[in-house]
C-alpha positions in Angstrom: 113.6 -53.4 226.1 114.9 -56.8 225.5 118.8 -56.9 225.5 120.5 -59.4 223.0 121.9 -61.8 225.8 118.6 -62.7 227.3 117.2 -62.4 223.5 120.2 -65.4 222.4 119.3 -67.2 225.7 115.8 -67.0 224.2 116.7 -68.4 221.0 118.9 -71.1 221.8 116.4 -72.7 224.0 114.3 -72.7 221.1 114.0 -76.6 219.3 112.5 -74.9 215.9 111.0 -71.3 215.3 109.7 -69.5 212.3 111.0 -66.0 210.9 109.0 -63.5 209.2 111.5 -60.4 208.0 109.4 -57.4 206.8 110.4 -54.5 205.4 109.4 -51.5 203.0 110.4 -53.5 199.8 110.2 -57.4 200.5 109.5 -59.8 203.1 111.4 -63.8 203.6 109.9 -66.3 206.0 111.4 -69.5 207.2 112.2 -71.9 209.7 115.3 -72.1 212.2 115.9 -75.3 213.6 117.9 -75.8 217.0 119.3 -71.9 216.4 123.0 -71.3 217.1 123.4 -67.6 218.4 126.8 -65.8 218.3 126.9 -62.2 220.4 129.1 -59.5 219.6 128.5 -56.2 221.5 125.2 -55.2 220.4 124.9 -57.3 217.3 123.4 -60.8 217.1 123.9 -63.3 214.7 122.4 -66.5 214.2 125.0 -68.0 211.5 122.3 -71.0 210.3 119.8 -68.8 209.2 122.1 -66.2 207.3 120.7 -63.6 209.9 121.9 -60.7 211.9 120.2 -58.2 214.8 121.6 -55.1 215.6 120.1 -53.8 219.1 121.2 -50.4 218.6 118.8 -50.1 216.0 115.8 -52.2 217.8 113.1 -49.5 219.2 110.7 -51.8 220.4 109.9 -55.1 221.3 106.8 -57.2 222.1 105.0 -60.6 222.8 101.6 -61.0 220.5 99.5 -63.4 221.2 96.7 -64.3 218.8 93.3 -63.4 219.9 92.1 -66.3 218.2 94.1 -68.8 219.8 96.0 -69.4 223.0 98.8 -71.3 221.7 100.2 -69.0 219.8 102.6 -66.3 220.9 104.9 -64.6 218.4 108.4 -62.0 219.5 108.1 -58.5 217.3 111.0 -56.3 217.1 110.9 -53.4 214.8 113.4 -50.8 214.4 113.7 -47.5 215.4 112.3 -46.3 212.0 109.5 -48.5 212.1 110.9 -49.5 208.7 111.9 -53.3 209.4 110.4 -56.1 211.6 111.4 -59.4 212.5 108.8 -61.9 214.0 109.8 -64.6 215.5 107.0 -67.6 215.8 107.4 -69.7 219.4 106.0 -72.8 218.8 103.6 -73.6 222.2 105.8 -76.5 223.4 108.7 -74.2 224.2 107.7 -73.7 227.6 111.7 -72.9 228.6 112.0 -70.2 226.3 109.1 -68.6 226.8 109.7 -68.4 230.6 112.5 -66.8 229.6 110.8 -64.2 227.4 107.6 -63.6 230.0 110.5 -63.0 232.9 111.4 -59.9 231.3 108.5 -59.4 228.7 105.5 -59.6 231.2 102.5 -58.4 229.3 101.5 -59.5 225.8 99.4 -57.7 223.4 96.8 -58.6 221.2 97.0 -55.6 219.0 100.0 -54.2 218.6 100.8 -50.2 220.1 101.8 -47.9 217.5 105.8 -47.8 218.3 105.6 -51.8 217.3 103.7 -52.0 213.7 105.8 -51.2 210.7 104.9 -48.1 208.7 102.9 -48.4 206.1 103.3 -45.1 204.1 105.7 -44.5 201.6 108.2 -41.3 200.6 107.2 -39.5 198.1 107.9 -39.7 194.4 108.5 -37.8 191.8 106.2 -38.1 188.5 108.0 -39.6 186.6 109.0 -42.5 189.3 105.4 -42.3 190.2 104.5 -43.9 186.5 106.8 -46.3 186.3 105.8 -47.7 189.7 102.0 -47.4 188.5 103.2 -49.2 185.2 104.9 -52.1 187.1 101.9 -52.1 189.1 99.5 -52.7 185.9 102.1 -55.0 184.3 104.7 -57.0 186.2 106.0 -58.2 183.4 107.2 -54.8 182.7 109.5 -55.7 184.9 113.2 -56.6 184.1 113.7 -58.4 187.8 110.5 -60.1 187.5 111.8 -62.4 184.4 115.0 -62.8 185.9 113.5 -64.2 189.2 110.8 -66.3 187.0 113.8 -67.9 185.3 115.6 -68.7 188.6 112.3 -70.9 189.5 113.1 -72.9 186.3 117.1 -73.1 186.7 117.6 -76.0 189.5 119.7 -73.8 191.6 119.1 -71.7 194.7 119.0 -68.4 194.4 120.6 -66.3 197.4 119.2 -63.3 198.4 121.5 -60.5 200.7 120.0 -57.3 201.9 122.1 -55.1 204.8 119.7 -52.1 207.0 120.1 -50.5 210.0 118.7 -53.3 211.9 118.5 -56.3 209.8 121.4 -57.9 207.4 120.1 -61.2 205.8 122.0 -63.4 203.4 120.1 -66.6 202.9 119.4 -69.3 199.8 116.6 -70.6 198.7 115.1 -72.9 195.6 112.2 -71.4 194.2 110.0 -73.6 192.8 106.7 -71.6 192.2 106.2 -68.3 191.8 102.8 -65.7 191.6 102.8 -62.1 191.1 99.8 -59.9 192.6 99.6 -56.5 191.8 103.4 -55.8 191.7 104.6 -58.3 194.0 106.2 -61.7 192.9 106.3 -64.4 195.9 107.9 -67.6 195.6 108.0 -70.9 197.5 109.9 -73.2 198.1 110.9 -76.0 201.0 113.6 -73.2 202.7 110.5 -70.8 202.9 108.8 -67.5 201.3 110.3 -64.8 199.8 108.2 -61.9 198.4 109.4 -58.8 196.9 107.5 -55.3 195.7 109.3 -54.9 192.2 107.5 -51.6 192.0 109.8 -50.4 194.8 112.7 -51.3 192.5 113.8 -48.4 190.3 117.5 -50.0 188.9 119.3 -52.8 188.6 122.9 -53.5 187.5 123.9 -57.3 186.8 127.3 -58.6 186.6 129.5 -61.5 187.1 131.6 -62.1 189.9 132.7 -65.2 192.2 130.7 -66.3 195.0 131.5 -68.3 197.6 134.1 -69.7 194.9 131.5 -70.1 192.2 131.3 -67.5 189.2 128.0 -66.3 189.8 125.6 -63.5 188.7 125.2 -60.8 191.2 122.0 -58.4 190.6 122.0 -55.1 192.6 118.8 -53.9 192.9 118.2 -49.8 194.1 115.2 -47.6 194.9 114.1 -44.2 193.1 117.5 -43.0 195.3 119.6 -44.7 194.5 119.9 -46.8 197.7 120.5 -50.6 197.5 117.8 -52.3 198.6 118.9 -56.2 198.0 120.9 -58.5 195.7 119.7 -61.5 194.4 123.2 -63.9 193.3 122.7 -66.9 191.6 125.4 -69.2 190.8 126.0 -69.7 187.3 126.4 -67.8 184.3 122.8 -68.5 183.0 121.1 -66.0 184.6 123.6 -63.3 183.0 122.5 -64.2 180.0 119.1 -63.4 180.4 119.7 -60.5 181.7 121.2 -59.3 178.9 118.9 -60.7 176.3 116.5 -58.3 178.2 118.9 -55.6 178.6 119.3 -55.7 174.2 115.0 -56.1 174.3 114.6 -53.0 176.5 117.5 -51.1 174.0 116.0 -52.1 170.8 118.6 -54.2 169.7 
């Protein structure tokens, strides 16, 4: 099991790395440059890229190298209930860090064991949560979170997106500047990197205003068919309030 000193040595001998965060509900990639690691017991934090690791919570983690190629090589940790992953892309010049890694790591995998992939199932819902993921599925528009994350692409403003789980706490900005919507999910781009979310996953979602980082902003908490949070999306400025409640008075018949 990798232990998060040797994982921070790792990481700050890195020059650049990509990120891919999965989970149940949405998934962010980008790019760390020069990464900056801070330890604390079993929890670490890399303060440039908004991310935190907690290694109580890690069950397993492994070196993938693509079959396809043998430059690639790619660090998967995924929790203990196979519920969130974090790869980490090691670009093939980082011969340093990856002595480090194969030191302790020895064997890589092309496929993945069991223990290592994220689960793919879902819990199961009740029929009436069951339609209105099947609705959002047929329509995203349906969707209140969808139009409120389409009109962030438009506003020239990042928009900051802050989820907390058992192994993973994220708070990062980005600038959208396109966004698609297959079957559900909405993905947008920008220069920072890809975020994707699975709106059908999303049950509620309470906006308000509130100060952010000194800025009144509009903070959107956004819960699954049990009410747990799953992720806010904060944006700051007063705009994206507004739409939210022009929707809010469309979806009440006002």
């Amino acid at each position: 099991m990798l232990e998060p000193n040797l994982c921070g040595e790792f990481l700050s001998a890195l020059p650049h790395c990509r990120m891919r965060i999965l989970n149940s509900e949405m998934s962010c990639a980008f790019q760390a440059e020069s990464p900056q690691v801070i330890i604390d017991d079993s929890c670490l934090c890399l303060p440039g890229s908004g991310l935190n690791i907690e290694f109580q919570n890690v069950s397993s983690s492994y070196l993938k190298k693509d079959p396809n190629s043998s430059e690639d090589l790619r660090l998967i940790l995924t929790s203990i209930d196979r519920n969130e992953q974090l790869t980490i892309e090691v670009p093939k010049s980082a011969n340093k860090a990856i002595d480090i890694l194969t030191n302790k790591l020895i064997r890589t995998h092309e496929n993945l064991p069991d223990s290592g992939k994220i689960k793919t199932t879902r819990r199961a819902l009740c029929p009436c949560c069951s339609k209105k993921r099947h609705n959002t599925r047929k329509d995203i528009t349906s969707h209140p979170v969808y139009h409120i994350l389409s009109f962030a692409c438009f506003v020239d403003q990042k928009i900051w997106i802050d989820f907390n789980r058992s192994m993973l706490s994220c708070s990062r900005a980005f600038s959208p500047s396109k966004e698609c919507h297959p079957e559900g999910i909405i993905s947008m781009a920008s220069s920072e990197g890809i975020i994707s979310m699975d709106l059908g996953q999303i049950f509620n979602s309470i906006a308000y205003l509130d100060h952010f980082e000194g800025t009144e902003s509009t903070i959107i908490q956004c819960y699954n068919s049990h009410g747990n949070k799953l992720l806010s999306i904060i944006q700051q400025n007063t705009e994206l309030f507004d739409v939210w409640n022009l929707i809010s008075e469309r979806e009440r018949g006002l």
